[in-house]
C-alpha positions in Angstrom: -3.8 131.3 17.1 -7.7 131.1 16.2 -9.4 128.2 17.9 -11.1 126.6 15.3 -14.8 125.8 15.2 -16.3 122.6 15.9 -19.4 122.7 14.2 -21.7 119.9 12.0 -20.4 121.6 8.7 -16.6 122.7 9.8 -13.8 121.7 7.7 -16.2 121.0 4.7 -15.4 123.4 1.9 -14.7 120.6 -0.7 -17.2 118.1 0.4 -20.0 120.9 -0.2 -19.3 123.1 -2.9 -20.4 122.4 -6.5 -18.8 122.3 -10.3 -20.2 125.1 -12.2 -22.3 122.5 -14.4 -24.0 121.1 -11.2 -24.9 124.5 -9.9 -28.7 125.1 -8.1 -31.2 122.5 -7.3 -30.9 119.2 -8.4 -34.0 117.7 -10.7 -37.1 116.6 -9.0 -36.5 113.0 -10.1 -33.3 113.0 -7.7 -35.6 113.6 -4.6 -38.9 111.3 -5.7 -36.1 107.9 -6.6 -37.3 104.8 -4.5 -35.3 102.0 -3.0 -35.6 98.4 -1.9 -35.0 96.9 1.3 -31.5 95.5 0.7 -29.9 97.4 -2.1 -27.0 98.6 -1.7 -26.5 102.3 -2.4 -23.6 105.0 -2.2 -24.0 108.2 0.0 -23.6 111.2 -2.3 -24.1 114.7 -0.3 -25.9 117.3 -2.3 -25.1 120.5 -1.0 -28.2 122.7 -2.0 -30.8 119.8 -0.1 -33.9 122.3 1.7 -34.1 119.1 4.3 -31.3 118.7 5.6 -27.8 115.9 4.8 -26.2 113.3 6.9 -22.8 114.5 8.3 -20.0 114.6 5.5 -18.1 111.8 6.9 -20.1 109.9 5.5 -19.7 111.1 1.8 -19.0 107.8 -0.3 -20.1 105.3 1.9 -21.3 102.2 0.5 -24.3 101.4 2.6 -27.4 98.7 2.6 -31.0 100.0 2.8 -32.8 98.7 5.8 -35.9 100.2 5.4 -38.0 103.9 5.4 -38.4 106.6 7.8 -41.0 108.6 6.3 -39.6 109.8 2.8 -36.4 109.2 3.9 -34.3 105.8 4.0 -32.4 103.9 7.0 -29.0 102.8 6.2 -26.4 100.0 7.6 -23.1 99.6 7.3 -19.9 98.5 8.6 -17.2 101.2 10.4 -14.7 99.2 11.6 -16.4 96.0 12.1 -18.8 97.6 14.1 -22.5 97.8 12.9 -24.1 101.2 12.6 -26.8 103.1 11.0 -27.9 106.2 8.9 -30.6 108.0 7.8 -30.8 110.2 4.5 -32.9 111.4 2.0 -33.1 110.1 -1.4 -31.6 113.1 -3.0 -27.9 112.1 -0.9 -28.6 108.5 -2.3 -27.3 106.8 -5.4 -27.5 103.0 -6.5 -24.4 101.1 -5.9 -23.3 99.6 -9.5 -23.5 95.8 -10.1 -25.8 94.8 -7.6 -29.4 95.4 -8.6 -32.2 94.9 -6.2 -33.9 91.8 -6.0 -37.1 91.0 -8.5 
């Protein structure tokens, strides 16, 4: 038997290959979208990121924005009742439905 590797990225064929229609970079928009302390957003991996990706665990994750490190946000959320944090870049970042930020 082969001993398998225990890299960042082992084990993650599905979690970072593409459809055919999402093929290449993503738009510029996806990487310049801005979020509010307090919204809630999902973590969505984009595989073809120049800067980096939190690990693919995470992928799905419903977390709440807790402020900016640079261009990129700090996350919470809950993993097993125990508090922990994130950070990602926009582009791995999409608005959770049905809770808008507060105005």
């Amino acid at each position: 038997m082969v001993k398998s590797s225990k890299g960042f990225h082992s084990r993650t064929r599905g979690t970072l290959t593409k459809e055919v229609r999402e093929r290449g970079m993503p738009p510029i928009t996806r990487f310049l979208r801005t979020f509010e302390v307090g919204q809630r957003v999902v973590v969505r991996l984009e595989a073809s990121d120049p800067h980096g990706m939190p690990h693919p665990r995470y992928q799905g994750r419903v977390c709440t924005v807790i402020g900016r490190v640079g261009r990129a946000y700090r996350l919470e959320f809950r993993d097993g009742g125990k508090r922990k944090e994130l950070i990602a870049n926009p582009v791995h970042l999409d608005p959770a439905g049905g809770n808008p930020p507060d105005a």
